[in-house]
C-alpha positions in Angstrom: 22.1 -10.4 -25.3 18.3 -10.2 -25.8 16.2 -9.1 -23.5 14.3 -11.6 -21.7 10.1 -12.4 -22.4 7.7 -10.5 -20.4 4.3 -12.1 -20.3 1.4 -9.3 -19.9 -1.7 -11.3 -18.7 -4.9 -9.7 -18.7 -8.2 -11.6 -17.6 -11.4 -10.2 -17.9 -15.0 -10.7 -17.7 -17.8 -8.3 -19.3 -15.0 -6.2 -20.1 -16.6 -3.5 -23.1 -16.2 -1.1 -20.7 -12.2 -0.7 -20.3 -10.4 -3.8 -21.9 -9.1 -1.8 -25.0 -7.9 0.5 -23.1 -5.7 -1.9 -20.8 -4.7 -3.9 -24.1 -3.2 -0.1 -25.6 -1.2 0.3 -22.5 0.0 -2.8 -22.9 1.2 -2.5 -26.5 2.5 1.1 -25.9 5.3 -0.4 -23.8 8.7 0.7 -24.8 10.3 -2.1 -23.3 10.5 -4.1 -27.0 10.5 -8.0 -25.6 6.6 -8.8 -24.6 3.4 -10.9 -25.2 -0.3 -10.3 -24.7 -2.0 -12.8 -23.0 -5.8 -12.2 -22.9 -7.9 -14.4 -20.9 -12.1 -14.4 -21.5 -13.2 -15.9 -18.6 -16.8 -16.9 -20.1 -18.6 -13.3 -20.3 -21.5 -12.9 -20.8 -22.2 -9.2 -22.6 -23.0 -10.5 -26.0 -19.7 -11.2 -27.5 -18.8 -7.4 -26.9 -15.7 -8.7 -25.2 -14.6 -11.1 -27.5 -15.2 -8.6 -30.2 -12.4 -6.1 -28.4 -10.2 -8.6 -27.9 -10.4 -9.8 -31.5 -9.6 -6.6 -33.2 -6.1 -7.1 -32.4 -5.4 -9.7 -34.4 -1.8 -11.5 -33.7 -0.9 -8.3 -31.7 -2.2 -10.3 -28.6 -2.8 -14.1 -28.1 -6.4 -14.3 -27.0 -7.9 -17.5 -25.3 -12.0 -18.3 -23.9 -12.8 -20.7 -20.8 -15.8 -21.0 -19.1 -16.7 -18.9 -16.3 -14.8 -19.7 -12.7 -13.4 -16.3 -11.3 -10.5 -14.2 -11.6 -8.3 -17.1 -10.3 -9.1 -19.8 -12.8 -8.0 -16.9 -15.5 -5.1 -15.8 -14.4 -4.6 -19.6 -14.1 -5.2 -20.4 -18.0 -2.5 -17.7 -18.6 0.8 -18.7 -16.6 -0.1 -22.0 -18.1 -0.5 -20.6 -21.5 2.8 -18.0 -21.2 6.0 -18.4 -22.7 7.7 -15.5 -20.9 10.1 -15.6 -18.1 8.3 -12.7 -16.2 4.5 -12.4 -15.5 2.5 -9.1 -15.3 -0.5 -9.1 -14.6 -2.8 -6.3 -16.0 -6.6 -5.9 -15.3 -8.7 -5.3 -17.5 -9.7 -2.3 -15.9 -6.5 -1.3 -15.1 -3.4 0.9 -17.4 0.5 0.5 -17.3 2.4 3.3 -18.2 4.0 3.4 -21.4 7.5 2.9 -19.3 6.1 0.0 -16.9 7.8 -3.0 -17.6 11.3 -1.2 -18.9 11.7 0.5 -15.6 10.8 -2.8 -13.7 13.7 -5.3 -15.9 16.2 -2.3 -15.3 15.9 -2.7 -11.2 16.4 -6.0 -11.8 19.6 -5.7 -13.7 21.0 -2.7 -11.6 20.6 -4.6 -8.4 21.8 -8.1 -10.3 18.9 -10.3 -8.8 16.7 -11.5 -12.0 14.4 -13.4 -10.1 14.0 -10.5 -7.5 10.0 -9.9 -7.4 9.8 -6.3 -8.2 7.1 -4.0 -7.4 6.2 0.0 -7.0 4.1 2.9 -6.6 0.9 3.4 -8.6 -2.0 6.0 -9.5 -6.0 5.7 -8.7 -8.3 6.6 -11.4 -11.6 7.4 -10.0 -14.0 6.2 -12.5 -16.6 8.5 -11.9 -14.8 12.3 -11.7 -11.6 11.1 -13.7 -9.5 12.4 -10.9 -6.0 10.8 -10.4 -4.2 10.6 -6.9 -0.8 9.6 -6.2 0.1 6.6 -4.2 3.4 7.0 -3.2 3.8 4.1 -0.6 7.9 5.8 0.1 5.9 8.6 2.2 4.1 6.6 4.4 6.5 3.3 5.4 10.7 3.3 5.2 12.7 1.3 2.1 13.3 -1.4 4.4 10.0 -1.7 5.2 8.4 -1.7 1.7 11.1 -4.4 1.0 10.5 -6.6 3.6 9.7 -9.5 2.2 5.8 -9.7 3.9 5.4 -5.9 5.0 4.2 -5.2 2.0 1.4 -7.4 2.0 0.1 -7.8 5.4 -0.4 -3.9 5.3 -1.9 -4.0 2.3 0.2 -1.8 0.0 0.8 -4.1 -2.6 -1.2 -3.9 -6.1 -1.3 -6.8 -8.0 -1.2 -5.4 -11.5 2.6 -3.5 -10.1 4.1 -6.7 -9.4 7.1 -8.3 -12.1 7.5 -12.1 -11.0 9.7 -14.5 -12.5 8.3 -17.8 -13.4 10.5 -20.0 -11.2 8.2 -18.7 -7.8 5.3 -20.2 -8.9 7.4 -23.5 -9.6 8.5 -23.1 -6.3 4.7 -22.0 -5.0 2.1 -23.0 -6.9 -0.6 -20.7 -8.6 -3.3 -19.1 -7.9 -5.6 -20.7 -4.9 -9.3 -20.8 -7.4 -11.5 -21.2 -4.2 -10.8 -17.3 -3.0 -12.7 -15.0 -5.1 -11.9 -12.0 -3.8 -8.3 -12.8 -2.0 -6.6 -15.0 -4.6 -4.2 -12.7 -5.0 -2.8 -11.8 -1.2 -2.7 -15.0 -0.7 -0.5 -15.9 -3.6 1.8 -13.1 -2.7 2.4 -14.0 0.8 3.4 -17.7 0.1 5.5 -16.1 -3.1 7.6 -13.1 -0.9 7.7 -15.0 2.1 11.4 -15.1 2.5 12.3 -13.5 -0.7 14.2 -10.3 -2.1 11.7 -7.9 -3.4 12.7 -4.7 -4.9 10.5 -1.7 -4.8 10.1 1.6 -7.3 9.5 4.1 -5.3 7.5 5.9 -8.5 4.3 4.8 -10.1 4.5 2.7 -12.9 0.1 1.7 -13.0 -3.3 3.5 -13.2 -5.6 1.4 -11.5 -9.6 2.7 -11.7 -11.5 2.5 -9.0 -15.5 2.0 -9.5 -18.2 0.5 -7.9 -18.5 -3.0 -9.8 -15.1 -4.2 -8.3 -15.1 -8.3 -6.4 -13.6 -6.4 -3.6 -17.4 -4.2 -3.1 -19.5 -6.5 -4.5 -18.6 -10.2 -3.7 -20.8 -10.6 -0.4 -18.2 -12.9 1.0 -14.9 -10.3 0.9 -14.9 -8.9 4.1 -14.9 -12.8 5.6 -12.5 -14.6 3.0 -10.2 -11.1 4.2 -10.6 -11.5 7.8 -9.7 -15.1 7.5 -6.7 -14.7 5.1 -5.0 -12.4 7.2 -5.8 -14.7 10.5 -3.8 -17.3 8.7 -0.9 -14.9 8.0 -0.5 -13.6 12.0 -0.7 -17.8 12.9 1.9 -18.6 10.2 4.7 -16.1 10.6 7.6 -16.0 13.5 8.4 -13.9 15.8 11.5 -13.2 13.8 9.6 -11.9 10.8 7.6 -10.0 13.5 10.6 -8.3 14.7 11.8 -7.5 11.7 8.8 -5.9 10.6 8.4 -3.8 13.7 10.9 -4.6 16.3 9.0 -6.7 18.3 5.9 -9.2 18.3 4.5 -7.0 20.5 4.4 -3.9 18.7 3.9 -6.0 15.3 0.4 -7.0 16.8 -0.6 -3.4 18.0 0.0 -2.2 14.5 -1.7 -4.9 13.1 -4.3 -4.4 15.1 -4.5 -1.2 14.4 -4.3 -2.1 10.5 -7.1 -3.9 10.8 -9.7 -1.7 12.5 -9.0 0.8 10.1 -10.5 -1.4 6.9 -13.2 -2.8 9.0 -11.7 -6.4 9.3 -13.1 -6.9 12.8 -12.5 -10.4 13.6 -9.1 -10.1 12.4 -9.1 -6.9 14.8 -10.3 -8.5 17.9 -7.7 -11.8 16.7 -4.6 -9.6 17.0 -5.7 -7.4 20.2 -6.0 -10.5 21.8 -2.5 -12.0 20.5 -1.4 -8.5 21.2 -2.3 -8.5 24.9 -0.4 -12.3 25.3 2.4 -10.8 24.2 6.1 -9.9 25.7 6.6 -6.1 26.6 10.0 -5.5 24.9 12.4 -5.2 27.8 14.2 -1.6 26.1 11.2 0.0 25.7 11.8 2.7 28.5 15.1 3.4 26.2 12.6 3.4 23.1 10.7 6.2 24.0 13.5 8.2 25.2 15.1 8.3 21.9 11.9 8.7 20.3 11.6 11.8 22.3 15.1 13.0 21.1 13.9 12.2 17.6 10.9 14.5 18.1 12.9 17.3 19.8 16.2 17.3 17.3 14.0 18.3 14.9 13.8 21.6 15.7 17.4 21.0 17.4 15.8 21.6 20.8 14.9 25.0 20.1 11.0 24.6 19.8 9.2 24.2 23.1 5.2 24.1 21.6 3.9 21.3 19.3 0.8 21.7 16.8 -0.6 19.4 14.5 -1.7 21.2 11.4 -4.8 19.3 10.0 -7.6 17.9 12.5 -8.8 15.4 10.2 -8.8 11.5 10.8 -4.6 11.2 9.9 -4.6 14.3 12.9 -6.5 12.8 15.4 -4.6 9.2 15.2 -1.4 11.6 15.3 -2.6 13.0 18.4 -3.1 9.9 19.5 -0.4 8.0 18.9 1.7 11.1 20.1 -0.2 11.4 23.8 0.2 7.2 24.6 3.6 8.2 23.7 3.6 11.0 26.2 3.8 13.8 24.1 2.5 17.1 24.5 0.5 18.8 22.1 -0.4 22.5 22.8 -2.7 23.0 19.6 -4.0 22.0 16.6 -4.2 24.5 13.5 -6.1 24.0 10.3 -7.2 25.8 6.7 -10.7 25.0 7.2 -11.9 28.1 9.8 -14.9 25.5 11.2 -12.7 23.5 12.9 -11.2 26.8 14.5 -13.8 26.2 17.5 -13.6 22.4 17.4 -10.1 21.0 18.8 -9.8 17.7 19.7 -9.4 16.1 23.1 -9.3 19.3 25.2 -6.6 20.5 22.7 -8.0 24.0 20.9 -7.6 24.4 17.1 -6.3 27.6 16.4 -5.8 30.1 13.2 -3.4 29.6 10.7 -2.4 33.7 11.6 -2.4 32.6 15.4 0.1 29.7 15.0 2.0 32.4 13.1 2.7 34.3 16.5 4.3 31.3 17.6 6.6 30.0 14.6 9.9 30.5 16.1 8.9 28.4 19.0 6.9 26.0 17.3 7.1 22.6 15.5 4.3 21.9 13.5 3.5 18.5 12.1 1.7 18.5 9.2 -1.0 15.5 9.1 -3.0 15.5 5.9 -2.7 12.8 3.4 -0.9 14.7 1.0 1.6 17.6 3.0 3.0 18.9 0.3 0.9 22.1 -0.5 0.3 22.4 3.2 4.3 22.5 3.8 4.9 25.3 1.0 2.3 27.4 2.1 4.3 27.5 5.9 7.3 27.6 4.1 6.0 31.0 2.9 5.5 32.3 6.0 8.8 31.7 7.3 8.0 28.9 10.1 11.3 27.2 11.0 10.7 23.8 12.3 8.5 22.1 9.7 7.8 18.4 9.4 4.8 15.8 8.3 3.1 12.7 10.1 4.5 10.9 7.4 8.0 11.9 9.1 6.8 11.2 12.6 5.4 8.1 11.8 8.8 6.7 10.6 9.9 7.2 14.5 6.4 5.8 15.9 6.8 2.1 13.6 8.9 1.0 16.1 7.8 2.0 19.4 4.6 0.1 20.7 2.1 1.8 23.0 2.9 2.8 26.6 -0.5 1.9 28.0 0.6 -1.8 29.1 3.6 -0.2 30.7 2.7 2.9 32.3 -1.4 2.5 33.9 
């Protein structure tokens, strides 16, 4: 049996500056069944990007349109494809060498081929070369990150880490070519909506960030985002609610919260206020009692302090989430010694060689983006009851905030 035609698009505008490297990723795949699809969509550098793209000969099949955005380009290409898979790459972005192989074997191991498939990926800062991690598995549970719409109402998705099979845009349509910057969130909602989705919990993209993105300089973004996501609360039921966070209640408050954090205020205000309408769920007193019980089988009981290691931004909205919850926390500890004298609401920051004192009657949540190091180094020093806010936060998706409940 052969192995299916996977159709690597790539638009790209002005793109001298990174398009032979995204077309070498995509010829170094080792899965052996692909095409090239490269889309000018009417730069204007001179002919510097048709010269790139032209050096590859036959290797990729190369096509020019006028200039209309990103949309009208990627477009041109699922008209243009012959594969029964799309993958989109930008221009500015990389696959690794094992992208698409490890993306058709999900598919066969969990025997759904038109399963839409996505994973973690990388970030390539442009400007210092450094590369972080994304590893979504840390931060939401396998049932959320295949939810069908979880992924993208919280924003986790990256386009160029999706595998789609062409019958969903026969079932959906293409690309919407009046949203420059949101085109793609908007496609993927209507496309998962209801869908199976498998996710690779490993990353399978580089994607570079640098400051001449649509997303930082199209004027309009922070609107046409706003709006977008408006659209998504009004459309959805309180079904999918639930089953993204147990309630539509709590699905608003996280939402809500979702939103403040990337600045999207009218979506903010939009969900407080639907958030506030809402239903208190009637088990929630039963909620935070097992919550509780999650916190304190950690330590199976036998801790009776609770620190937060870190008093950075993800420590504060741990402490925070934590006291609406009702839990006490007796200090925060951190690396950095000036934060030592700082604390946070009324709570005192203390040495790393103080918490020591109090290991074997401590559990200390670690709160830093990534725990690991943090986690070895108090592994080290022998402190027992060790976990992260990644852990915590697992418990906390669930539970909504006490403050409607308890005045």
């Amino acid at each position: 049996m052969s192995e299916p035609l996977v159709s690597i698009i790539i638009p790209v505008y002005n793109g001298g500056n990174y398009l032979r490297e995204a077309i070498d990723s995509a010829l170094a795949q080792t899965y052996p069944n692909i095409e090239i699809i490269v889309v000018n969509d009417g730069s204007c550098d001179n002919g510097v990007t048709e010269e790139i793209a032209l050096s590859y000969g036959e290797k990729i099949r190369y096509y020019v349109k006028e200039n209309g955005g990103v949309a009208t380009a990627l477009n041109v290409a699922i008209q243009k494809m012959k594969g029964m898979y799309f993958s989109w790459l930008s221009h500015d972005d990389m696959y690794y060498p094992n992208k698409i192989k490890r993306q058709m074997q999900a598919l066969q191991e969990h025997g759904d081929l038109t399963a839409i498939v996505h994973s973690d990926y990388d970030l390539l800062n442009a400007n210092n070369q450094e590369i972080t991690h994304v590893f979504q598995s840390k931060m939401y549970p396998m049932e959320q990150m295949e939810n069908s719409v979880f992924p993208v109402l919280q924003g986790v998705i990256h386009g160029c880490s999706l595998l789609i099979h062409k019958s969903h845009f026969e079932r959906v349509g293409i690309f919407e070519e009046s949203l420059k910057t949101t085109q793609d969130y908007d496609l993927w909602f209507r496309m998962m909506r209801y869908q199976r989705t498998l996710y690779i919990n490993e990353p399978l993209l580089i994607a570079r960030i640098h400051n001449t993105q649509g997303s930082k300089t199209v004027i309009s973004h922070q609107f046409e985002q706003c709006q977008l996501h408006i659209r998504f609360l009004d459309s959805l039921t309180e079904d999918e609610m639930e089953s993204m966070y147990g309630s539509a209640n709590n699905f608003f408050y996280r939402m809500s919260k979702f939103f403040g954090k990337q600045l999207m205020e009218e979506a903010y205000l939009y969900a407080m206020n639907k958030y506030n309408d809402s239903t208190i769920p009637h088990d929630i007193e039963e909620s935070v009692t097992n919550f509780k019980n999650y916190i304190s089988n950690i330590s199976h009981g036998k801790a009776t302090k609770t620190c937060i290691f870190c008093v950075g931004e993800y420590g504060i909205e741990l402490y925070q989430e934590l006291k609406n919850k009702r839990i006490q926390i007796d200090w925060f500890s951190d690396n950095n010694s000036q934060r030592w004298a700082e604390g946070y609401g009324g709570v005192p920051c203390i040495p790393p060689e103080q918490l020591k004192g109090e290991k074997d009657n401590t559990l200390v949540i670690v709160a830093n983006r990534a725990p690991e190091i943090i986690v070895e180094q108090l592994k080290k020093l022998d402190f027992p009851y060790l976990t992260t806010k990644q852990e915590i936060d697992r418990g906390l998706f669930y539970l909504p905030p006490l403050s409607k409940i308890f005045k």
